[in-house]
ZAVO-153620 format. One line per field, with one value per residue (C-alpha): chain; x, y negated, z negated. Coordinates in pm, 1 decimal. Layout:
residues N
chaine = [A:...]
xx = [X:...]
yy = [Y:...]
zz = [Z:...]
This chain:
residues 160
chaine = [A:A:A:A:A:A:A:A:A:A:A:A:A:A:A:A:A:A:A:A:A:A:A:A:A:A:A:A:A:A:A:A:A:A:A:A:A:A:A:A:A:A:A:A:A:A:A:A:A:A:A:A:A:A:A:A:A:A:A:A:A:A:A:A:A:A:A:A:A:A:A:A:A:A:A:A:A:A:A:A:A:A:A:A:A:A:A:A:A:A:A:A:A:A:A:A:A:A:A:A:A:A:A:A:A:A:A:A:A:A:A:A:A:A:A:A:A:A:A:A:A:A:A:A:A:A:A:A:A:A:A:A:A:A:A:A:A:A:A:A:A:A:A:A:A:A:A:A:A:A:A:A:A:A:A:A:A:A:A:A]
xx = [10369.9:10475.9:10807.2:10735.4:10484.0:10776.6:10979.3:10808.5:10682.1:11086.1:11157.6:10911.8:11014.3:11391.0:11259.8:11070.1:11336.1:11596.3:11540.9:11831.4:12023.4:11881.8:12178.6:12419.0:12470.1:12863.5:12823.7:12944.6:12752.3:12668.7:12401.8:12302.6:12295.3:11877.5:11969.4:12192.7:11962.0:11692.0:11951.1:11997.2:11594.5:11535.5:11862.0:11709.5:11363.4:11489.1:11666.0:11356.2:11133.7:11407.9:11376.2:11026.7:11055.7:11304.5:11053.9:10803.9:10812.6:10725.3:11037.3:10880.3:10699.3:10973.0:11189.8:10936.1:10871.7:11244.0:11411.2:11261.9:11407.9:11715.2:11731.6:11728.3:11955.0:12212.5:12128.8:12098.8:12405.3:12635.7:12467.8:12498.1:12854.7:12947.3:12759.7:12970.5:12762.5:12780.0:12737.6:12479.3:12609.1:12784.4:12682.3:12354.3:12637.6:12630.0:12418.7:12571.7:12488.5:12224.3:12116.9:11766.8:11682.0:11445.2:11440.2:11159.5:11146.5:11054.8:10696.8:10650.8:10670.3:10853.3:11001.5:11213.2:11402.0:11680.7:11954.4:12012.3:12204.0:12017.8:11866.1:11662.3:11579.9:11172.4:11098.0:10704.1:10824.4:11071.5:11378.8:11627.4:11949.8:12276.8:12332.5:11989.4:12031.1:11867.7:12101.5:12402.9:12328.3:12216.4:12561.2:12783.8:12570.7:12461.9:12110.9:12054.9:12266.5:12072.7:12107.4:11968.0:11733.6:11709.8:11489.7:11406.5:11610.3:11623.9:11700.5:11770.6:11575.2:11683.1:11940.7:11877.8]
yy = [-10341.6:-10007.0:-10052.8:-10081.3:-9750.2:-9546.9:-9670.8:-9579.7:-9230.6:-9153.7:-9237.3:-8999.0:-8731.9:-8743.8:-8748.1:-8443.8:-8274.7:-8359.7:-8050.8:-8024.4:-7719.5:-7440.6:-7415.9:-7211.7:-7035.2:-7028.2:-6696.6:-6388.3:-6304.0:-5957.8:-5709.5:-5368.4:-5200.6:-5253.2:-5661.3:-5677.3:-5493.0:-5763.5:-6048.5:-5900.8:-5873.3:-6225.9:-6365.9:-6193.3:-6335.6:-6702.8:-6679.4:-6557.0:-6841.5:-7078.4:-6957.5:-6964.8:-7295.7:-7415.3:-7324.5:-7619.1:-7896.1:-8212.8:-8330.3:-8435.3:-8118.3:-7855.7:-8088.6:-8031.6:-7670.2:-7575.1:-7759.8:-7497.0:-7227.3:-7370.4:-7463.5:-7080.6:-6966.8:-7166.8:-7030.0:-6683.8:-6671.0:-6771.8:-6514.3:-6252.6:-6351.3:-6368.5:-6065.0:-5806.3:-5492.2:-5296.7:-4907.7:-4713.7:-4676.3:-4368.0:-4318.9:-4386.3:-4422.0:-4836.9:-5097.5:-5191.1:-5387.4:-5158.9:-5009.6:-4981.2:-5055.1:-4994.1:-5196.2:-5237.9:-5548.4:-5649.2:-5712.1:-5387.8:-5427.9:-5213.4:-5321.7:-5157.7:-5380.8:-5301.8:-5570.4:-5653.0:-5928.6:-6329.2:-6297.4:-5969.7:-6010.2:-6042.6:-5979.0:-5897.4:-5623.7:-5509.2:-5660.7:-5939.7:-6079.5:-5980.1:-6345.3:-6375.5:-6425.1:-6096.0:-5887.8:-6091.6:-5932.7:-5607.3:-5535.0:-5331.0:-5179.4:-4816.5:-4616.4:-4680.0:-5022.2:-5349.2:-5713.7:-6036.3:-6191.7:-6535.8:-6490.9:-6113.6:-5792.3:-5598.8:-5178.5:-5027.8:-4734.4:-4561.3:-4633.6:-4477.7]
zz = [-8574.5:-8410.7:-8446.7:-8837.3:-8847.6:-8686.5:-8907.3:-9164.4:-9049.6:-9008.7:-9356.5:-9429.9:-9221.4:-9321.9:-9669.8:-9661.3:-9458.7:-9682.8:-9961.8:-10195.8:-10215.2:-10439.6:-10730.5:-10737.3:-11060.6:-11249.3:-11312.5:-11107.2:-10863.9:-10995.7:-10801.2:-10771.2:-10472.0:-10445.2:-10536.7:-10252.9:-10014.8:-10129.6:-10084.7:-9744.1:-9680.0:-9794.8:-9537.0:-9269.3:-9361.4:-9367.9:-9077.3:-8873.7:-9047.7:-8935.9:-8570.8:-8561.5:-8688.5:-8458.7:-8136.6:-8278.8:-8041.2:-8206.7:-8332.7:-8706.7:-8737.2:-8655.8:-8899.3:-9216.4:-9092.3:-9096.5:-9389.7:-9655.7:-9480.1:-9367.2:-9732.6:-9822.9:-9580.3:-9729.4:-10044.5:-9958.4:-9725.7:-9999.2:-10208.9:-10017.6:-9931.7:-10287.9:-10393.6:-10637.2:-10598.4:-10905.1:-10904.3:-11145.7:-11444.7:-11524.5:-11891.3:-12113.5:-12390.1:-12410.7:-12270.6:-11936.2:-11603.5:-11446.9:-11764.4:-11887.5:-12225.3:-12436.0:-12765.2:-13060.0:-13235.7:-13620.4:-13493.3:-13355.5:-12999.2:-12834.0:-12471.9:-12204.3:-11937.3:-11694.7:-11713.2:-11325.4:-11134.9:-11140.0:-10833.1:-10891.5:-11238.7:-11272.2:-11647.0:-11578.3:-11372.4:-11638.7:-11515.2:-11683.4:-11565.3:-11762.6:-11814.5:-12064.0:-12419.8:-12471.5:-12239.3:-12361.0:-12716.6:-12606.1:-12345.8:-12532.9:-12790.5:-12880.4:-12944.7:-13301.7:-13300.2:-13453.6:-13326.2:-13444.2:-13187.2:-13363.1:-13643.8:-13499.4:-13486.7:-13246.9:-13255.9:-12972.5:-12927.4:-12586.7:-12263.6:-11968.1]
């Protein structure tokens, strides 16, 4: 009956320690230089959870304690290593990566975000990856220019 509760307590180990990799998007791996100083952060933060982890001596425990951030430091080591940091832009002529926008919509609403690489983008803090429908339609475009949103329109109002 031991032999059957180990058993069992391994299958549950190796199942909890078995996280799948985080994806990996097919888009470039665009950043600005403040994403790939967080990239950077975050690596080194993983790889100091997965060293504190790795000091736990039970076996079991230092196996659940260290898949999560073993998990991200895959993750973050590829992203990091694939990272295509992409200067300020130059001009407030055109919506570009690293550009702030500020758009109104048919509703009213007015909204400013700055279009940033996947990793960093945080829309409640006013930040949305160049890869979101929104940016995708805004890149390119002029103060003054109008683009349909679905069933809104968006104007956009100010680049900075």
């Amino acid at each position: 009956m031991a032999v059957a509760f180990t058993k069992e307590e391994s299958f549950e180990t190796a199942s909890e320690t078995l996280l799948p990799d985080r994806p990996i998007s097919p888009h470039p791996n665009l950043v600005t230089e403040a994403g790939l100083m967080a990239l950077e952060s975050q690596l080194q933060q993983a790889r100091a959870a997965y060293a504190a982890a790795s000091t736990i001596e039970d076996v079991n425990e230092r196996r659940r304690q260290a898949a999560g951030p073993l998990r991200d430091l895959r993750y973050l080591a590829e992203r990091v290593r694939t990272a295509q940091p992409i200067p300020a832009p130059a001009s407030t002529d055109t919506v570009v990566f690293g550009s702030t926008v500020t758009f109104s919509r048919d509703d009213g609403r007015v909204q400013t975000y700055r279009i940033v690489g996947e990793d960093e983008a945080d829309p409640k803090a006013g930040s949305i990856s160049f890869v979101s429908p929104v940016a995708k339609l805004l890149m390119g475009k002029a103060v003054g220019d109008v683009v349909g949103a679905g069933a809104q329109e968006l104007e956009i109002i100010a680049i900075s």
